[in-house]
C-alpha positions in Angstrom: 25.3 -21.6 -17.9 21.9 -21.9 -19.4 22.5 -24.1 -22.4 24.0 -26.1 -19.4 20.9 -26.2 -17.4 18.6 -26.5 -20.2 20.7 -29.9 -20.9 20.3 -31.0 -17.5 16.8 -30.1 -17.4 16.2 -31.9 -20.7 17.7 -35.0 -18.9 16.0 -35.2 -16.6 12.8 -34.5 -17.8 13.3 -37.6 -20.2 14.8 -39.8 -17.0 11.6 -39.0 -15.3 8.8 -39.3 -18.1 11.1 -42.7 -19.5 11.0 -44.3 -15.5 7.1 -43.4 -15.0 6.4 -44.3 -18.4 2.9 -45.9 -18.6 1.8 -43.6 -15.4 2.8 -40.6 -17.0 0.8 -41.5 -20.6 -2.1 -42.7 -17.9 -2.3 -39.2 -16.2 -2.1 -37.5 -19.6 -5.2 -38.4 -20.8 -6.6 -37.2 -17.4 -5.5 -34.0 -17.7 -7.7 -31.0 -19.1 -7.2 -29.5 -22.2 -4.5 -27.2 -22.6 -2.4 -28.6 -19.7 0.7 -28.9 -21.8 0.4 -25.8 -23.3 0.1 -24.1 -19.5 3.1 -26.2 -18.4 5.1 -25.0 -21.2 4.7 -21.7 -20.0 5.3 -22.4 -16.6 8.1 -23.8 -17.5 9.4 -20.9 -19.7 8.8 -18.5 -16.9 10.6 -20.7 -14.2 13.6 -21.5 -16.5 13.5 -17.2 -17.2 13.5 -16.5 -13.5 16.0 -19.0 -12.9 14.6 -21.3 -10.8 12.1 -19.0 -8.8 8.9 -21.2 -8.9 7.0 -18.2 -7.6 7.5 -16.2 -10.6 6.4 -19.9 -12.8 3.0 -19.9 -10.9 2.2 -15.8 -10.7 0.7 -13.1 -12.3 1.9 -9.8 -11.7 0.8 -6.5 -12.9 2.7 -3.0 -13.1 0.2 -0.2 -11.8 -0.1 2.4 -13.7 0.9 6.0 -12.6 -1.0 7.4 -10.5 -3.1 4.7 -8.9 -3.0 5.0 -5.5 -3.2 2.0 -3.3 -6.4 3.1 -1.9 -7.8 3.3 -5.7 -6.6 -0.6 -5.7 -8.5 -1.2 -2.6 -11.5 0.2 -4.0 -11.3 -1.6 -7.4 -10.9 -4.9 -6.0 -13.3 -4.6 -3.5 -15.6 -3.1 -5.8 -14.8 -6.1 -8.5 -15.6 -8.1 -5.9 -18.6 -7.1 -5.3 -19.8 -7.2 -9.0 -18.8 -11.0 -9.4 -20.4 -12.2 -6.2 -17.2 -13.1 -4.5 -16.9 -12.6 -0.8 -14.2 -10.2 0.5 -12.6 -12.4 3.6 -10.3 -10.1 4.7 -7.2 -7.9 4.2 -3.5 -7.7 5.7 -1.7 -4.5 5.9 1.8 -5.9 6.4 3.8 -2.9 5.9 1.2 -1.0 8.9 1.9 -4.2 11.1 6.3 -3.6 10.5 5.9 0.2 11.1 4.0 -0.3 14.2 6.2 -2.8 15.6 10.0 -1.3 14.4 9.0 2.5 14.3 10.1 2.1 10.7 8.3 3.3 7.6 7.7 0.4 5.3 7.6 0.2 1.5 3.8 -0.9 1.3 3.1 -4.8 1.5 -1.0 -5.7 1.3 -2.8 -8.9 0.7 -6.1 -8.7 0.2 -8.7 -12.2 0.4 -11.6 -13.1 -1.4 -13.5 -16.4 -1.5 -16.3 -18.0 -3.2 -17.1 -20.6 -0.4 -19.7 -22.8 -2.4 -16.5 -23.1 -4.9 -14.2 -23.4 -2.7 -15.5 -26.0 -1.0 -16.4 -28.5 -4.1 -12.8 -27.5 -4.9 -11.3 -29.2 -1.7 -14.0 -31.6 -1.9 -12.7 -32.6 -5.4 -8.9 -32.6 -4.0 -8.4 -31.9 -0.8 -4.9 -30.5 -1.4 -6.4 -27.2 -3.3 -7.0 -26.1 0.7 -3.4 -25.0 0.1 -4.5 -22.5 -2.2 -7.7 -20.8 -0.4 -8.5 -18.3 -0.2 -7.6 -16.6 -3.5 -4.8 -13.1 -2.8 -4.0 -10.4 -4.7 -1.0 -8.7 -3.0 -0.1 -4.9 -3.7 3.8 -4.6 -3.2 6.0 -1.4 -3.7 9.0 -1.8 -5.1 11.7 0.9 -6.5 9.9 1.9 -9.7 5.9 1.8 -8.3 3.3 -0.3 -7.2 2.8 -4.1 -8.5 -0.7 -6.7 -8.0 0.2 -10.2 -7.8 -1.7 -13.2 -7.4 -1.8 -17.1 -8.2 -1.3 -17.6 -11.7 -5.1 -19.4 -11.7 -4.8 -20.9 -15.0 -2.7 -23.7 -13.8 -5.4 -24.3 -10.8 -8.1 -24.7 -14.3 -6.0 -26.0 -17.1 -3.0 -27.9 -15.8 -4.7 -30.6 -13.7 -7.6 -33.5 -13.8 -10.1 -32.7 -15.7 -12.7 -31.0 -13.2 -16.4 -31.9 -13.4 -19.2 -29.7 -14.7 -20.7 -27.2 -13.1 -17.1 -27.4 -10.9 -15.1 -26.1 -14.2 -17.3 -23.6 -15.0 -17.6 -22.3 -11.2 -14.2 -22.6 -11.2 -13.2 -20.6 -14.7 -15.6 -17.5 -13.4 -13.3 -17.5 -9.7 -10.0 -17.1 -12.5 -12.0 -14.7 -14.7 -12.9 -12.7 -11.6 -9.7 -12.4 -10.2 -8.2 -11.7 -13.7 -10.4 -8.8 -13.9 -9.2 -7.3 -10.4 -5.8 -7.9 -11.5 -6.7 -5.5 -15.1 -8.6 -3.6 -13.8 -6.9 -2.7 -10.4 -3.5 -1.8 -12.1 -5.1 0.9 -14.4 -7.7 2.1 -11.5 -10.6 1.4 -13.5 -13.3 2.0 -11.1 
């Protein structure tokens, strides 16, 4: 079934980049560097998962044993912190379920930071990146422990126009920062 879908993929890729042509060359040489080395992956991942573009444009991170979900908290808040990024707010989903079925929950947390001068020359740059504010790193239980994930931020930095200085660089310290929670937060490295 794969070899399949990899043919019809392949097909289809060509259809599209032969039809769009001259477009598709103009936009290349917009694009940063990298950005075909970032789609590959993508790619890879989203052809892996079979077609779940969520698991193309994460990053997720085991947690080790023994980190508690409050040891999380206080990691990424405290990672915050450190990087100068604001912490804009937090939403215990799994609380939210138990209070309103009686039911205990398998825990579900998003937690939301911004940097609002970045975030705003981001949307001022392309309004669409809106979508993507603020930046999430979700905590989620599942069967064998604990699990971060977040926006895979190196397609936000590497896979579209270039972005203008200081922007990039403002930009490339939001994804380092968030990397870090993500690292740090799944060992509990406080």
């Amino acid at each position: 079934m794969k070899s399949k879908f990899n043919w019809v993929a392949l097909v289809g890729m060509t259809a599209v980049l032969t039809l769009s042509g001259c477009g598709t060359i103009s936009t290349m040489g917009k694009l940063e560097n990298g950005a075909a080395g970032e789609a590959g992956r993508m790619w890879d991942r989203w052809v892996e998962a079979e077609g779940d573009i969520a698991v193309a444009t994460t990053w997720e991170r085991k947690v080790k044993p023994g980190v508690t979900a409050n040891d999380i908290e206080q990691v990424l808040k405290q990672v915050a912190t450190e990087r100068n990024m604001k912490d804009v707010g937090t939403l215990p989903l799994s609380k939210e379920l138990e209070a309103r079925t009686g039911v205990k929950q398998k825990l579900l947390t998003v937690y939301s930071f911004c940097t609002p001068t970045t975030a705003r020359k981001m949307v001022d740059f392309s309004p669409h990146m809106s979508a993507y504010l603020p930046c999430r790193v979700t905590v989620v239980e599942k069967e064998d422990g604990l699990w971060l994930y977040t926006l895979n931020m190196d397609m936000m930095i590497k896979m579209g126009r270039k972005l203008p200085s200081p922007l990039k660089e403002e930009a490339k310290a939001v994804r380092d920062t968030i990397w870090e929670m993500m690292e740090r937060a799944s060992k509990g490295e406080i």
